[in-house]
C-alpha positions in Angstrom: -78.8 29.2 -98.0 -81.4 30.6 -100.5 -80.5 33.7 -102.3 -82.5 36.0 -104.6 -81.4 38.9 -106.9 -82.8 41.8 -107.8 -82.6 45.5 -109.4 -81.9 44.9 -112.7 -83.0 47.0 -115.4 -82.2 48.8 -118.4 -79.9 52.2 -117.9 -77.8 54.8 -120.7 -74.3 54.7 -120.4 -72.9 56.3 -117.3 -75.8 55.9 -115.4 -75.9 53.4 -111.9 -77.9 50.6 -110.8 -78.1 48.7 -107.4 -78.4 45.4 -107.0 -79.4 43.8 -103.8 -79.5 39.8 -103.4 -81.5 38.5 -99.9 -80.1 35.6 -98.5 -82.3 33.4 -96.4 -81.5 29.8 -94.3 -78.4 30.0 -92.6 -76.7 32.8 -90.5 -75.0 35.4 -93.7 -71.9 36.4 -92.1 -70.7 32.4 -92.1 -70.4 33.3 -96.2 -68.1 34.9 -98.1 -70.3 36.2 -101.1 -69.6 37.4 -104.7 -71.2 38.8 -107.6 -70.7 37.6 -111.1 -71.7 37.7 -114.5 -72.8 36.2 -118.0 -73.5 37.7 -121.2 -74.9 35.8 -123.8 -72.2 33.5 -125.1 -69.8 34.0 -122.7 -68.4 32.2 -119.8 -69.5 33.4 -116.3 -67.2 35.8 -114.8 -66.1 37.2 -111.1 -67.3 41.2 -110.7 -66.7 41.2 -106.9 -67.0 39.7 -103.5 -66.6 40.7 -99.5 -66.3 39.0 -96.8 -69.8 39.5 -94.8 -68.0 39.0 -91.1 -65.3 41.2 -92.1 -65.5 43.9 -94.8 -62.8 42.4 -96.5 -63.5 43.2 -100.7 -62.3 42.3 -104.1 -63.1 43.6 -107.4 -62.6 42.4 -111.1 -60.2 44.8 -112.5 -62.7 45.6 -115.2 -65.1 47.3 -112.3 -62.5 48.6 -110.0 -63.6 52.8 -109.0 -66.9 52.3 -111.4 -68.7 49.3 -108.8 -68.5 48.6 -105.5 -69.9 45.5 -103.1 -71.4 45.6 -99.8 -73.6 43.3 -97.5 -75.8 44.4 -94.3 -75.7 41.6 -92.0 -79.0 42.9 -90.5 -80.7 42.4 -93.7 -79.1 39.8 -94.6 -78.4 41.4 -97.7 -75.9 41.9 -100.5 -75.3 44.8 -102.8 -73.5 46.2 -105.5 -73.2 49.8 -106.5 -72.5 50.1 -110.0 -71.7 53.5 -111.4 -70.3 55.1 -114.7 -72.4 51.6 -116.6 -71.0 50.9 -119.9 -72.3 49.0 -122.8 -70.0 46.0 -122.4 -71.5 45.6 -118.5 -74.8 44.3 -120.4 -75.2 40.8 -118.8 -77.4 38.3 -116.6 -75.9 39.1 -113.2 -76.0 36.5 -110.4 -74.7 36.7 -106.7 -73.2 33.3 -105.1 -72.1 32.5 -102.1 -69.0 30.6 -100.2 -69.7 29.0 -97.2 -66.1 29.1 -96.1 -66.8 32.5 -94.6 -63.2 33.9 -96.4 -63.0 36.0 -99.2 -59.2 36.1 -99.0 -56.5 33.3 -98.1 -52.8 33.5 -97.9 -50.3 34.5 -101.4 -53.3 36.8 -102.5 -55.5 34.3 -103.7 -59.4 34.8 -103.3 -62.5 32.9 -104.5 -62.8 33.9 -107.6 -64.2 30.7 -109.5 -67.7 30.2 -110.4 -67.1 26.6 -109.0 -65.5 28.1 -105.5 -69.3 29.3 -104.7 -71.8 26.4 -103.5 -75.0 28.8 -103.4 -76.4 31.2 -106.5 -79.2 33.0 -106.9 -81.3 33.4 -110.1 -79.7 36.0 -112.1 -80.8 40.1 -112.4 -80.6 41.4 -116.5 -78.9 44.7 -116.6 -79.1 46.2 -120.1 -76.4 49.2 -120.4 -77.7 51.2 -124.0 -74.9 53.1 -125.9 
């Protein structure tokens, strides 16, 4: 599957951005997707992922009530919602996917791991100024 980002910018704090990533090549509810993100000198980290056939969601708990993920599997397209932007979300944001299809397995445990995801896309730069 191909994937590419986009809707990136620059915002103030407490404004929003949406960022959508197309997904091309294979059928997009097979995946289980996520978003993630790097800032400069920092490891790449889990902001969310859904389940595409089911709806089923998970959030880092830095993000939890400010962003929020969704995919249309008309479109073939994920999104994330991010609201109430603060300075420390500044980062290179990339979406992934898993083609598992599961978000969620059994004891709580979901993919969460840059390394669970065999897909990425290029990376969106949202800038959130102080």
């Amino acid at each position: 599957v191909q994937l590419q980002a986009s809707g990136g910018g620059l915002v103030q704090a407490g404004g929003s951005l949406r960022l959508s990533c197309a997904a091309s090549g294979r059928t997009f509810s097979d995946y289980a997707m996520g978003w993630f993100r790097q800032a400069p000198g920092k490891e790449r980290d889990f902001v969310a992922g859904i389940t595409t056939s089911g709806g089923s969601t998970a959030y880092a708990d830095s993000v939890k009530g400010r962003f929020t993920i969704s995919s249309d599997n008309v479109k073939d397209t994920l999104y994330l919602q991010m609201n109430s932007l603060k300075p420390e979300d500044t980062a290179v944001y990339y979406c992934a996917a898993n083609p598992r299809g599961r978000l969620w397995y059994s004891g709580g445990y979901y993919l969460k791991s840059p390394d669970e995801y065999d897909y990425w896309g290029q990376g969106t730069q949202v800038t959130v100024s102080s």
